[in-house]
TORPA-4810 file (N, C-alpha, C, O; in nm, 3 decimals):
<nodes>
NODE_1_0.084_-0.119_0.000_0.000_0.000_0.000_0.088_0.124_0.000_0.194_0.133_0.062_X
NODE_2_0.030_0.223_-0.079_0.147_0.356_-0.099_0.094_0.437_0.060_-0.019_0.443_0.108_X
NODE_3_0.185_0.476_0.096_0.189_0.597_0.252_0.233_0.698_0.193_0.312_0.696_0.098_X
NODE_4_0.172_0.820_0.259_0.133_0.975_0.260_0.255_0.993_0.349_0.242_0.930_0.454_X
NODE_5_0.372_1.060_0.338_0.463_1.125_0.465_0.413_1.287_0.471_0.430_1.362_0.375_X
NODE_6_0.356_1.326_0.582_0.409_1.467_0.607_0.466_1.488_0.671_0.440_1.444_0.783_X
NODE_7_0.602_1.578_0.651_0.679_1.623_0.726_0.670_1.771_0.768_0.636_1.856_0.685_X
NODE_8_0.697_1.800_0.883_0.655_1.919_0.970_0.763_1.910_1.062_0.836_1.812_1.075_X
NODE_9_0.772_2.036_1.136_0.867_2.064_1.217_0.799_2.003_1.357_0.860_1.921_1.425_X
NODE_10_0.659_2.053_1.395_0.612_2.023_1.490_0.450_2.023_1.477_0.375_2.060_1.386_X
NODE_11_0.432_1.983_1.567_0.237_2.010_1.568_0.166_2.129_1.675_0.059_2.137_1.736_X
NODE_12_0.251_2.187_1.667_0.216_2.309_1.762_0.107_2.424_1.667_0.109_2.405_1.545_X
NODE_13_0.027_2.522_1.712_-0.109_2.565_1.644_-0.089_2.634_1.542_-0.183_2.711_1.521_X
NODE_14_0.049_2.645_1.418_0.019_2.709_1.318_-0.059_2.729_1.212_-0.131_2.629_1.205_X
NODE_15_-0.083_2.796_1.133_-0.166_2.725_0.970_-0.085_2.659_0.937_-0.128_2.552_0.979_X
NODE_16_0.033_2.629_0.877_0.093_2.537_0.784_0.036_2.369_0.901_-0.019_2.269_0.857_X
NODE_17_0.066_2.390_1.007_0.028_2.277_1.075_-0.108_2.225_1.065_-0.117_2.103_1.053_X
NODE_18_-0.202_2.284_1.066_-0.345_2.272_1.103_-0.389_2.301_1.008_-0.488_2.369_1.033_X
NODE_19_-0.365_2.283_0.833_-0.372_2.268_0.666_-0.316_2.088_0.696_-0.378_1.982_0.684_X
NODE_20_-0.182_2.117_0.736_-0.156_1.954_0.682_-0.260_1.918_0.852_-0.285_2.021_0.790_X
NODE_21_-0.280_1.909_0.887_-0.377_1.799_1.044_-0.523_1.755_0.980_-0.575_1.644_0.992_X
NODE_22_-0.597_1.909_0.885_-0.699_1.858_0.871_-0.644_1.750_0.679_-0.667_1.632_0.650_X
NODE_23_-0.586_1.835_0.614_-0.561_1.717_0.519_-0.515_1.552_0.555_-0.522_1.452_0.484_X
NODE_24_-0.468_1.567_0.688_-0.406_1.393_0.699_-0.552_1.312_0.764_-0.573_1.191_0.760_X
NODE_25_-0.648_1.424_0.828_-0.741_1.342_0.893_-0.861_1.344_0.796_-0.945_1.259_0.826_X
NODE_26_-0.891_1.417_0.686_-0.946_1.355_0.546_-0.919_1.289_0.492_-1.016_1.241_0.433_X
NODE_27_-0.824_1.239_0.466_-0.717_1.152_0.380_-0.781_0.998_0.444_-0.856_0.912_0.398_X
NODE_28_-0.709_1.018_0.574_-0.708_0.882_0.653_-0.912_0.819_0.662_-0.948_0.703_0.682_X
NODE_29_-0.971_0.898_0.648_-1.136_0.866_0.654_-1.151_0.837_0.526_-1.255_0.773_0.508_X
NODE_30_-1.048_0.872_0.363_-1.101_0.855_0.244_-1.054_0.669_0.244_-1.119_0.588_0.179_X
NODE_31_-0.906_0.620_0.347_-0.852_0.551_0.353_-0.757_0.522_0.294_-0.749_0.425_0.219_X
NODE_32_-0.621_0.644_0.329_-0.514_0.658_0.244_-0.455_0.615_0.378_-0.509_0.619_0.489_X
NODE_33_-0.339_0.574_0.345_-0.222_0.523_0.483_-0.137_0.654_0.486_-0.063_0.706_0.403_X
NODE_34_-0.171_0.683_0.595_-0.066_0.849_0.636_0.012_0.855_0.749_-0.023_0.788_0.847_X
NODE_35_0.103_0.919_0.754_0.202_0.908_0.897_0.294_1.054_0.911_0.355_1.103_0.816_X
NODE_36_0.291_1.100_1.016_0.414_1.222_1.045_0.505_1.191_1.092_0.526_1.111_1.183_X
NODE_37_0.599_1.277_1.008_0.719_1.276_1.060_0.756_1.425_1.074_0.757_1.522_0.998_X
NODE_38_0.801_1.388_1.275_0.807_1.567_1.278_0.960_1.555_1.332_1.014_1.444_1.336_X
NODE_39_1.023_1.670_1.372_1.117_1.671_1.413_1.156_1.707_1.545_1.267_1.696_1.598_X
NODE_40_1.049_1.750_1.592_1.004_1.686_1.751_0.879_1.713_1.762_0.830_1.825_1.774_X
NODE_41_0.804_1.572_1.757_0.648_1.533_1.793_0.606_1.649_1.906_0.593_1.583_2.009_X
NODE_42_0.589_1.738_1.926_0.537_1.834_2.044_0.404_1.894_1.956_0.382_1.881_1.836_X
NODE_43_0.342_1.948_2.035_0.227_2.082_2.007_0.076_2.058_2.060_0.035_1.950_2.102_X
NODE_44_0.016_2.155_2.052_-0.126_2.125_2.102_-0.244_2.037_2.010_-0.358_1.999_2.036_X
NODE_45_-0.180_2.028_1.923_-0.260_1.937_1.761_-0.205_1.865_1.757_-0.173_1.840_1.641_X
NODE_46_-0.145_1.768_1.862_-0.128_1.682_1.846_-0.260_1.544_1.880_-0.288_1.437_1.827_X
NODE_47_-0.309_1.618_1.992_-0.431_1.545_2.021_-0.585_1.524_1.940_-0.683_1.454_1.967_X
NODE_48_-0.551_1.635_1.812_-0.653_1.627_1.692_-0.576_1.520_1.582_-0.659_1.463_1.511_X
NODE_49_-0.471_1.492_1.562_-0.450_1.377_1.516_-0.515_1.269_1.547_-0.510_1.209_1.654_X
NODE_50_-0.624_1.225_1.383_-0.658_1.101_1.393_-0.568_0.958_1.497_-0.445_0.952_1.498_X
NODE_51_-0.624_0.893_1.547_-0.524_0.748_1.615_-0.495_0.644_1.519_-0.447_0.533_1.543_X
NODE_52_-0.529_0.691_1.410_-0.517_0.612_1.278_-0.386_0.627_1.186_-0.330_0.578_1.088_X
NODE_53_-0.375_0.721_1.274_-0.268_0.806_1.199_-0.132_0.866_1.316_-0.136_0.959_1.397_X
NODE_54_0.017_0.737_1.270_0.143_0.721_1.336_0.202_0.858_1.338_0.169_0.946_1.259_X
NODE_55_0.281_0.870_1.423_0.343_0.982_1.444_0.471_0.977_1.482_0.509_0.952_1.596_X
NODE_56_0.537_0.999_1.391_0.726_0.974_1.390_0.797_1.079_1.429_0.786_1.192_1.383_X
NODE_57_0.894_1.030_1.542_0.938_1.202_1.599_1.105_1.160_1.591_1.158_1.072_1.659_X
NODE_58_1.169_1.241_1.497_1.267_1.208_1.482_1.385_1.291_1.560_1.504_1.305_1.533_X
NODE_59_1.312_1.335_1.659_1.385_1.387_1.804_1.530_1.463_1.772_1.647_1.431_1.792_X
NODE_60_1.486_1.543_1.730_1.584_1.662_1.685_1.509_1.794_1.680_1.392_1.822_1.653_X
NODE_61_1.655_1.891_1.728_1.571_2.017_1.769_1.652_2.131_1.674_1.637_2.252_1.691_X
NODE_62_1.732_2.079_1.582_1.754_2.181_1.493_1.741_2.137_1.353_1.817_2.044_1.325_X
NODE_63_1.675_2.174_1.269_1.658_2.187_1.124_1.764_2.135_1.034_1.730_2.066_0.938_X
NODE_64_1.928_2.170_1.064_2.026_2.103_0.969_2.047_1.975_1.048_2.122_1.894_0.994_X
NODE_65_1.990_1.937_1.177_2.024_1.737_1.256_1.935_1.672_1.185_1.955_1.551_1.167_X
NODE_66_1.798_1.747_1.118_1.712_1.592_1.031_1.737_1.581_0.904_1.650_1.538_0.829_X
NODE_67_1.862_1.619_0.858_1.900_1.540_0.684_1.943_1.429_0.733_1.876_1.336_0.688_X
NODE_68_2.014_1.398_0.797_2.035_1.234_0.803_1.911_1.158_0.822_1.866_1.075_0.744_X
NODE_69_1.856_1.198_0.948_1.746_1.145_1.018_1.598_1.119_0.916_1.498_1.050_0.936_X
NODE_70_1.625_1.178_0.838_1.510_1.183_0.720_1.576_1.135_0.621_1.499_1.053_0.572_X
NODE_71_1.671_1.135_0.563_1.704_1.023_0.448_1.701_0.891_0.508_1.631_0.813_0.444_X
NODE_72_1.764_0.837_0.624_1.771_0.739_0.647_1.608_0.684_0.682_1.588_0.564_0.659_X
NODE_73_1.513_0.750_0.727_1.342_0.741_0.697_1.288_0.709_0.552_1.223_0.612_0.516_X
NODE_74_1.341_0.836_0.466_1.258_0.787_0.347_1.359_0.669_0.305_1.277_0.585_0.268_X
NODE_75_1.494_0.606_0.287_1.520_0.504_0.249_1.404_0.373_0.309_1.358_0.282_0.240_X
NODE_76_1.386_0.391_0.409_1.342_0.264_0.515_1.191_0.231_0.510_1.132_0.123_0.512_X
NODE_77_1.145_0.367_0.501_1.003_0.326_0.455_0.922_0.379_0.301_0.802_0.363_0.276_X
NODE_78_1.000_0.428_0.232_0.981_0.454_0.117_0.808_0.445_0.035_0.745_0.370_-0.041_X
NODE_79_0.786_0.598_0.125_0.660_0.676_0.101_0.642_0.705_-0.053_0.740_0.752_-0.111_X
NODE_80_0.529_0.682_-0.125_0.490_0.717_-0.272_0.498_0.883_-0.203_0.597_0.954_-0.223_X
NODE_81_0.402_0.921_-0.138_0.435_1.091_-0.162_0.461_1.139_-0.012_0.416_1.104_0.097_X
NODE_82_0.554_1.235_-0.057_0.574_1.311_0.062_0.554_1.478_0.037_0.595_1.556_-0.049_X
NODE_83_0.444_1.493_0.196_0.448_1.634_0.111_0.520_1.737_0.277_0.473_1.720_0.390_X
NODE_84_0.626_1.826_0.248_0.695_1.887_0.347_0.619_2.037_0.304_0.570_2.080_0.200_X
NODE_85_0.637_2.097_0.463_0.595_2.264_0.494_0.693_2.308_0.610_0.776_2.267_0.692_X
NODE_86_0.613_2.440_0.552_0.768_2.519_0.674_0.918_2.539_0.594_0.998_2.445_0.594_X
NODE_87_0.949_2.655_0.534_1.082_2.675_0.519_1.153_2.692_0.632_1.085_2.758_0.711_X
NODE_88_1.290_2.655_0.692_1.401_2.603_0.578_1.378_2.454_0.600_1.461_2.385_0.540_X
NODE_89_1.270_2.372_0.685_1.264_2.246_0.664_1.258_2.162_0.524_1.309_2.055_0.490_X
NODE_90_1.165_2.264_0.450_1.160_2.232_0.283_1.281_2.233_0.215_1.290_2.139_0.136_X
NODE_91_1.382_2.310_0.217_1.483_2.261_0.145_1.590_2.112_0.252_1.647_2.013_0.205_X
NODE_92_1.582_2.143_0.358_1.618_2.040_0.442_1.602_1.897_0.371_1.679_1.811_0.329_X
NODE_93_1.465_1.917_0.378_1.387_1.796_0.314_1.400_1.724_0.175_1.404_1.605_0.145_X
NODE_94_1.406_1.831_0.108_1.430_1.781_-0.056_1.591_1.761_-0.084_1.630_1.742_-0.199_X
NODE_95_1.691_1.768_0.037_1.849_1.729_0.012_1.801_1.571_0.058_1.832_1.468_-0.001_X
NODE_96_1.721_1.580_0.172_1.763_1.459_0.257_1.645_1.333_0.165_1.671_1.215_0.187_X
NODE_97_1.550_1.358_0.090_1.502_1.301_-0.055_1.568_1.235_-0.141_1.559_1.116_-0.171_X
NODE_98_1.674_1.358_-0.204_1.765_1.371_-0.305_1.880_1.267_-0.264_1.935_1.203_-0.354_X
NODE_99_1.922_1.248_-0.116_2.008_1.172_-0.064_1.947_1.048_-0.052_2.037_0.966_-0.034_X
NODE_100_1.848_0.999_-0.052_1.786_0.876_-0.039_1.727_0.829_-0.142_1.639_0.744_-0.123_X
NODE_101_1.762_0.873_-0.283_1.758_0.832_-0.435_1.648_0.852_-0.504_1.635_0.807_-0.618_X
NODE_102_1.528_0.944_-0.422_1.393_1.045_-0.460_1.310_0.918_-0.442_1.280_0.864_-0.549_X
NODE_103_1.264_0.854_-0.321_1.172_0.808_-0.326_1.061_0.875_-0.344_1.048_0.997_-0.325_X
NODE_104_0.941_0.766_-0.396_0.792_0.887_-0.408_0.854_1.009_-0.461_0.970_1.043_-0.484_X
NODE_105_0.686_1.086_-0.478_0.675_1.217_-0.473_0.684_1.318_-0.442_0.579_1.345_-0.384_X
NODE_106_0.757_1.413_-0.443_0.774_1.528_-0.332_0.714_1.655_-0.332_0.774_1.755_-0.371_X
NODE_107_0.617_1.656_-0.299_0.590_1.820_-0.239_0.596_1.932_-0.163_0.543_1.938_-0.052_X
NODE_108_0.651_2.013_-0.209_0.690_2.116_-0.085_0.583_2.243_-0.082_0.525_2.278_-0.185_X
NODE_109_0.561_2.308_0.049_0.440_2.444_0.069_0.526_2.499_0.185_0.587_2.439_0.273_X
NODE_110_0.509_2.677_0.148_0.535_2.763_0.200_0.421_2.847_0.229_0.391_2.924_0.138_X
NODE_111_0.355_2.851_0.326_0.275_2.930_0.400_0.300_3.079_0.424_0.367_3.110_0.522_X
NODE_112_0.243_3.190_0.327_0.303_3.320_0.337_0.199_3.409_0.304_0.108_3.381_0.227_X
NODE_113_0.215_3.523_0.366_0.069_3.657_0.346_0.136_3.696_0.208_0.244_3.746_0.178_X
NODE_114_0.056_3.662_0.155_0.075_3.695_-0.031_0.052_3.858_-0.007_0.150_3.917_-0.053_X
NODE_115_-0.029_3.935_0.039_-0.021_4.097_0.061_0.156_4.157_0.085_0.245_4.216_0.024_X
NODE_116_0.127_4.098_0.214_0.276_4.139_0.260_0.414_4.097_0.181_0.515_4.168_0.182_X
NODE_117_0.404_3.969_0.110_0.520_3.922_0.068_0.545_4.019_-0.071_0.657_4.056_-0.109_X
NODE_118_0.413_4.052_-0.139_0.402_4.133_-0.251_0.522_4.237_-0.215_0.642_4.250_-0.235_X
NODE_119_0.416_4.302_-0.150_0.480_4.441_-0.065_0.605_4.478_-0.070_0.653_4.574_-0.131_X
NODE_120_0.675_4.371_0.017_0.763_4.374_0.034_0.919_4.344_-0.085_1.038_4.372_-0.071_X
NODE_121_0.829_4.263_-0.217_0.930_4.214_-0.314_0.926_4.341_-0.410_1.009_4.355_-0.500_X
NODE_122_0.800_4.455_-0.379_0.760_4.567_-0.444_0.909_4.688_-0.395_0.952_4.776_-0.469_X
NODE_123_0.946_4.665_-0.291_0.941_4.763_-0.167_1.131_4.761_-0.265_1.180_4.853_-0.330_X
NODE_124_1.183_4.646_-0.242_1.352_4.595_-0.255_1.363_4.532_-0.420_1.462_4.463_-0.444_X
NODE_125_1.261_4.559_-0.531_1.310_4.520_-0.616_1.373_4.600_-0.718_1.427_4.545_-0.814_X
</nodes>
């Protein structure tokens, strides 16, 4: 059966978090096999996680310690898609992919006030 990876930093109350919580707990009711992998399992959404749905904490507290820790994951369980959020975890993510010979699919999302980001590329270009 193909598995859903999302990877996240944590499950604590952001939007990028609570976009991927309610997508993994639709998913898992359509009956897709889904699992997180965070880089430390913490937050208050964690307890809205379906029980259907594993939760991998690859117990690291800085962003450049899970390229190993995540290639040596996607080698081992080799997810059809993975979809990562949260920069700089997203590029994190797509080395530690790239290092494990691109299993699955990869998707990456950046969560950003399209107003402000405008603005601002308006402001310095």
């Amino acid at each position: 059966m193909s598995i859903i990876s999302i990877v996240l930093p944590n499950l604590h109350g952001g939007g990028a978090e609570r976009v991927a919580l309610n997508l993994a707990n639709h998913w898992v009711e359509k009956g897709f096999e889904l699992e997180f992998i965070c880089m430390d399992a913490k937050g208050e959404l964690l307890e809205l996680v379906d029980p259907r749905i594993p939760i991998n904490n690859l117990g690291v507290s800085r962003i450049r310690d899970s390229i190993l820790p995540l290639r040596a994951y996607f080698v081992k369980r080799q997810p059809s898609v993975i979809l990562v959020g949260l920069w700089p975890l997203t590029s994190v993510a797509i080395l530690a992919w790239l290092l494990a010979g691109k299993p699955g699919a990869l998707f990456s999302t950046d969560h950003t006030n399209l107003t402000t980001h405008c603005l601002y590329e308006l402001q310095f270009s």
